[in-house]
N, C-alpha and C positions, 0 to 999 in steps of 0.2 A: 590431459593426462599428466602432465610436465607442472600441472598446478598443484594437481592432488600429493602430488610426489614432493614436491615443494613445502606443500601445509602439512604434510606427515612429517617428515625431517624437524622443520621448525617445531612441529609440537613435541616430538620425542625428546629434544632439545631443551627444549621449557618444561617439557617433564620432570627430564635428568637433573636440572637445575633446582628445580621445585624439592626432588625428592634430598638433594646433597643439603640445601639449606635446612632440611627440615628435618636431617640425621634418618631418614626411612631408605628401607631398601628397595627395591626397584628392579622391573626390568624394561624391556623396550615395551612392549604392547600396554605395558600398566602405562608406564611412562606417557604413550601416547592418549590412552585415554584418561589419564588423569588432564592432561594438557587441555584435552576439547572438553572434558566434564568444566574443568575449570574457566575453560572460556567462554561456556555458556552462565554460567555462575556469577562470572564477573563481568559480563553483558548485560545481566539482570539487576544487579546490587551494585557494581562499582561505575560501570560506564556512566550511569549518568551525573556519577558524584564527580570524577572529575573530567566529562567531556571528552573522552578520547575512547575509542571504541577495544576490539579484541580481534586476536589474529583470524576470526571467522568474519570482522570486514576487512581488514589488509591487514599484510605484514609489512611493520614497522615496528621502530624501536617502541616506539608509545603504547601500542595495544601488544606488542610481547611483555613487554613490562606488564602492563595490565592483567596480562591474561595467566602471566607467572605468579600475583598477585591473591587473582583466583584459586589455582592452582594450589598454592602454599593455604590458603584459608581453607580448603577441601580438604586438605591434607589434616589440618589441624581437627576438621569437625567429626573424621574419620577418626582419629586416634582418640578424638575425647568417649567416641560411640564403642572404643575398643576398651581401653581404661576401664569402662563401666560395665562393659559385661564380663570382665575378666573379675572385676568386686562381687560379681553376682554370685559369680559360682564358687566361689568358696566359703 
């Protein structure tokens, strides 16, 4: 239990962080799952570029980085997918 609570904080965290670097707003539950969307994301396409995994195998400084990496790259593919439907309808 003490885990799970543990990986929610840390992601909410890498959320927060993700969403301030990236000028989006945010709130906690987005925050968290952007955090684990993200570090499934960057499990699949980044871990193996550079060898260090994501806060869903541990938390350490290497896979938060990672996973906030993720994180900020979702963020970006969301907003290019918002951009363009806001062109559509006018």
């Amino acid at each position: 239990m003490v885990n799970i609570l543990i990986y929610l904080v840390v992601a909410a965290v890498i959320g927060w962080v993700a969403t301030e670097l990236m000028h989006r707003r945010s709130n906690l539950l987005l925050n968290i799952v952007l955090a684990i969307v993200g570090a499934l994301l960057a499990g699949y396409f980044l871990s193996p570029i550079f060898g260090v995994g994501t806060i869903n195998d541990a938390i350490t400084l290497p896979t938060m980085l990672v996973t906030l990496l993720g994180a900020i790259i979702l963020i970006a593919i969301v907003s290019l997918f918002q951009r363009s439907s806001r062109g559509r309808r006018r």
